[in-house]
C-alpha positions as CSV (number, residue, x, y, z in Angstrom):
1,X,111.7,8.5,-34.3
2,X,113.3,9.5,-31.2
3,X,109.5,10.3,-30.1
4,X,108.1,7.3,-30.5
5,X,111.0,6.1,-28.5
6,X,110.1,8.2,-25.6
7,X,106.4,7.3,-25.7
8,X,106.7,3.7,-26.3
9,X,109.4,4.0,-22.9
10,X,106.5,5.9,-21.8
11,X,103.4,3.5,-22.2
12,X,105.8,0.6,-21.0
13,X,106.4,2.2,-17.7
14,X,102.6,2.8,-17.3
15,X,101.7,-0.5,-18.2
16,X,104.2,-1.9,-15.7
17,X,102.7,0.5,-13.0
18,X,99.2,-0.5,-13.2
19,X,100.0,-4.4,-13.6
20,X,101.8,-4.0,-10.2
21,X,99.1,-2.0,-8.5
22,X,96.4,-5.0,-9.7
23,X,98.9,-7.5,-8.1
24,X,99.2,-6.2,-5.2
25,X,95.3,-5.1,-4.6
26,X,95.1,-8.8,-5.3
27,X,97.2,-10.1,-2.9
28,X,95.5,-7.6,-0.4
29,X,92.3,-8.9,-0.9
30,X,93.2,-13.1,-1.3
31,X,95.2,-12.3,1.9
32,X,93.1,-10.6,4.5
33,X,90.7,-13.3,4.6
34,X,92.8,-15.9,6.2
35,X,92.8,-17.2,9.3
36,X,95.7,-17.0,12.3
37,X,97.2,-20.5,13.2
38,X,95.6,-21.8,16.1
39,X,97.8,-24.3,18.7
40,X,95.5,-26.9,20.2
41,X,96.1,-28.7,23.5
42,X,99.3,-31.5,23.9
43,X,98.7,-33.6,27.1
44,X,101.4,-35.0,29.2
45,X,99.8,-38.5,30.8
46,X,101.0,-39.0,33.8
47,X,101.5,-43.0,34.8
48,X,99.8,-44.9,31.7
49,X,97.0,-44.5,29.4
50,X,95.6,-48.5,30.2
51,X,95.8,-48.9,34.0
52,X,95.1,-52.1,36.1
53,X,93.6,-52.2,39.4
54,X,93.0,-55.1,41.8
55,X,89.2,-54.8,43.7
56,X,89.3,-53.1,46.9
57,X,92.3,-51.0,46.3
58,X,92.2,-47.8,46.3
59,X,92.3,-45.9,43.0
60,X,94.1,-42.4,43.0
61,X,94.4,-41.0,39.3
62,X,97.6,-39.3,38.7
63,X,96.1,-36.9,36.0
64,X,97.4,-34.8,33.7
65,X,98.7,-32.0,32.8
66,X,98.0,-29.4,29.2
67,X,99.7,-26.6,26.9
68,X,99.0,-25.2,23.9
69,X,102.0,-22.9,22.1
70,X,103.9,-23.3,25.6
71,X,101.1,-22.1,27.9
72,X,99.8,-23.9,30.3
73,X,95.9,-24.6,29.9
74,X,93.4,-25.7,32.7
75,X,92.2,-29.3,32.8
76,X,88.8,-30.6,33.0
77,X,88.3,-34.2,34.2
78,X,85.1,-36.8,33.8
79,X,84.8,-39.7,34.7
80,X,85.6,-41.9,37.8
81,X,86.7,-45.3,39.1
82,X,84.5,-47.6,41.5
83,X,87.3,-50.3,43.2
84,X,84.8,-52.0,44.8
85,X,83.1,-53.2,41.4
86,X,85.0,-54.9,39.0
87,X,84.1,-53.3,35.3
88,X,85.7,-50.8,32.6
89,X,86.0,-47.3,33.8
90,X,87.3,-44.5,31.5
91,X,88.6,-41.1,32.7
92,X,88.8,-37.8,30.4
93,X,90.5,-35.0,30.3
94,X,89.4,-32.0,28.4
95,X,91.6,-28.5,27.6
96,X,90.3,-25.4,25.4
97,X,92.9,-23.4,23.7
98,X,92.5,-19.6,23.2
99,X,90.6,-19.9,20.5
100,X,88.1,-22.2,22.0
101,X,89.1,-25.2,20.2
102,X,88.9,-28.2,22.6
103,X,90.8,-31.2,22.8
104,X,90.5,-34.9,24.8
105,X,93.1,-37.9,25.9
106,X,91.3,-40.4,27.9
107,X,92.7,-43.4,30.2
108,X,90.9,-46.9,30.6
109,X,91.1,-48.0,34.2
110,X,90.2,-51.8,34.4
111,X,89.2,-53.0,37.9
112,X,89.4,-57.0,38.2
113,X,89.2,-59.7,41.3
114,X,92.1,-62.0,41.5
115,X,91.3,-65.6,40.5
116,X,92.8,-69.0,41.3
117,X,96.4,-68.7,40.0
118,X,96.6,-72.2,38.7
119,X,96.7,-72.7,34.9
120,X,98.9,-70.1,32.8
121,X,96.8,-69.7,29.3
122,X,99.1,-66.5,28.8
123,X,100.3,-66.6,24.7
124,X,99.6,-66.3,21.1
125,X,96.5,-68.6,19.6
126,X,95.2,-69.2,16.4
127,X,91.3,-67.9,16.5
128,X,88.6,-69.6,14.9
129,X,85.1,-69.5,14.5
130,X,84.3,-72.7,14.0
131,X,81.1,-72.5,11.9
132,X,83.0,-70.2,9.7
133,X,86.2,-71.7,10.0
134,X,87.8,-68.3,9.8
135,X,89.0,-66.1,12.6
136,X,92.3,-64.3,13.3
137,X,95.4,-64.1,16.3
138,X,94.1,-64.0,19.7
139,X,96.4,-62.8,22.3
140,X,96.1,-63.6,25.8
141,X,97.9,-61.4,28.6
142,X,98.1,-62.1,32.4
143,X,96.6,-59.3,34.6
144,X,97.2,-60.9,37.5
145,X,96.5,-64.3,39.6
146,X,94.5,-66.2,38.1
147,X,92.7,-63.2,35.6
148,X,94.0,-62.8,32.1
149,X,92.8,-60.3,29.3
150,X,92.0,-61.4,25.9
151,X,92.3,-58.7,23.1
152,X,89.2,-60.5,21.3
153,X,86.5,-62.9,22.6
154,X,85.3,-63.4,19.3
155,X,88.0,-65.1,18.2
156,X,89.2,-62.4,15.5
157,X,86.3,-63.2,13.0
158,X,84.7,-59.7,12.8
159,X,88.2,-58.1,13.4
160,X,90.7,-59.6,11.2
161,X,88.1,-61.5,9.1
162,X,86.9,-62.3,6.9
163,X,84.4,-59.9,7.1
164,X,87.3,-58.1,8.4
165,X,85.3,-54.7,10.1
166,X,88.3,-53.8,12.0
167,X,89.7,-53.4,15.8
168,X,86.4,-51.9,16.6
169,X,84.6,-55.1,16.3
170,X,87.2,-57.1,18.1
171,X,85.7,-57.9,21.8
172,X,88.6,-57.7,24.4
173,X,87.6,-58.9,27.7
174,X,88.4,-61.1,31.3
175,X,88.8,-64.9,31.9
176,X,89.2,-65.9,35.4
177,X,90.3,-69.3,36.5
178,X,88.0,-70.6,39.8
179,X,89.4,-72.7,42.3
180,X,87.5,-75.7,41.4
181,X,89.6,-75.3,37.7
182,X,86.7,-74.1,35.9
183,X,86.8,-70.5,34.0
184,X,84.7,-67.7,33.8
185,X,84.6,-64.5,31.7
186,X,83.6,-60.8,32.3
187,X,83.9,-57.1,31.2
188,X,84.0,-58.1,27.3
189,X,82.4,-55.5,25.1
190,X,82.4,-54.9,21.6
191,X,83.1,-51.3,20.9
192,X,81.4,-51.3,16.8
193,X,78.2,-52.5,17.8
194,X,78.4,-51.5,21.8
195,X,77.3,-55.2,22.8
196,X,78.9,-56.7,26.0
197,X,80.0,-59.9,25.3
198,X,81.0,-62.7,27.4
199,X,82.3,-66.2,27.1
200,X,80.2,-69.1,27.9
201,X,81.1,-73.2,28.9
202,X,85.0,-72.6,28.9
203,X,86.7,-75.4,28.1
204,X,90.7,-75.2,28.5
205,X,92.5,-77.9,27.4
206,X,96.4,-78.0,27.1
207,X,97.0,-75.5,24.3
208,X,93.3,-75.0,23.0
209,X,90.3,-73.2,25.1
210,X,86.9,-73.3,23.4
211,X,84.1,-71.8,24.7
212,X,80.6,-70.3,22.9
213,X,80.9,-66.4,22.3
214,X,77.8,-64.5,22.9
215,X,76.7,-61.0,22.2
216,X,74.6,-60.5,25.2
217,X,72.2,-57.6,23.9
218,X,71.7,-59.1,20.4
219,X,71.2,-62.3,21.7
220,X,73.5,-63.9,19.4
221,X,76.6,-66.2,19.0
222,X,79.0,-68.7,18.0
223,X,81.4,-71.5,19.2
224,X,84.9,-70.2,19.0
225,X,88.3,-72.4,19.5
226,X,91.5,-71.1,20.2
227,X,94.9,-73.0,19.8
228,X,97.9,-71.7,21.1
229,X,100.5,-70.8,18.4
């Protein structure tokens, strides 16, 4: 009895030994394949990330700077503003870590011509398409005298729907007021489909502004009225 104490203490002990030694070659081999954590790029912007400049002013970009797990990382910049033309510019900046993963942050740089500052159409409207009869909120922003940027020419319809695509089908873009009281429209684009847009026959009139919404490349638009909330 006492040796088939000894040998069942025995076998236990060997059993024990050779389950351990299988864990551990397993954890040996699930562990050896996995990969180091890699830190990519943070930026710090300097100034801001949407940036207004009047025409013929000089643009100087104040960059930025990049570090990835505390070191600093060189910065590669494309891109470049014209403050001579009015239009869209976009600067990038690219950093690679030390594992050659790259990373981006780019700044919109919107160059506009002062208008004549006579009619404020700054505020919140109600959008419409009005052969849908469905659109969404329209803000309008003043810029500067006499320009003001709306977040969506098209009147909300593709953004905020229905159809409801998203921001990416919401056309921001310019209105300018003339001295002679009419308005015209520039730099509108619609980033989904990458049409410009622009807004034709502006009509401003108290608290509503209608005009007919065109997608200049696909040749194709709509009447839209806005009334200010």
């Amino acid at each position: 009895m006492k040796k088939n104490n000894i040998m069942y203490k025995y076998l236990t002990y060997i059993g024990l030994v050779l389950i351990t030694t299988v864990l551990i070659s397993s954890c040996k081999k699930d562990t050896k394949d996995i990969s180091k954590v890699t830190y990519y790029a943070t930026f710090d912007m300097k100034g801001d990330a949407y940036t207004v400049v009047e025409k013929g002013v000089p643009y100087v970009d104040p960059g930025v700077t990049a570090t990835a797990d505390g070191a600093e990382l060189p910065v590669v910049i494309e891109g470049s503003v014209n403050p001579d033309v009015p239009a869209v510019y976009y600067i990038n900046y690219s950093a690679v870590n030390s594992d050659g993963y790259s990373a981006t942050v780019q700044r919109k740089v919107r160059v506009i011509e002062y208008g004549f500052d006579g009619t404020d159409i700054s505020g919140t409207y109600d959008g419409i398409r009005v052969n849908k009869d469905a659109g969404g909120t329209v803000t309008i922003t003043k810029i500067g005298p006499g320009v003001y940027e709306i977040d969506d020419i098209l009147g909300g319809y593709y953004w905020q729907g229905p159809p409801s695509y998203g921001p990416n089908y919401a056309a921001d873009g310019i209105f300018t007021e003339n001295a002679d009281g009419t308005w015209t429209s520039s730099q509108g684009f619609v980033p989904g489909w990458g049409d410009p847009t622009e807004a034709q026959d502006i009509v401003v009139d108290g608290g509503t502004i209608a005009y007919y919404a065109l997608m200049i490349d696909a040749q194709f638009g709509f009447d839209v009225l806005l009334v200010k909330q």
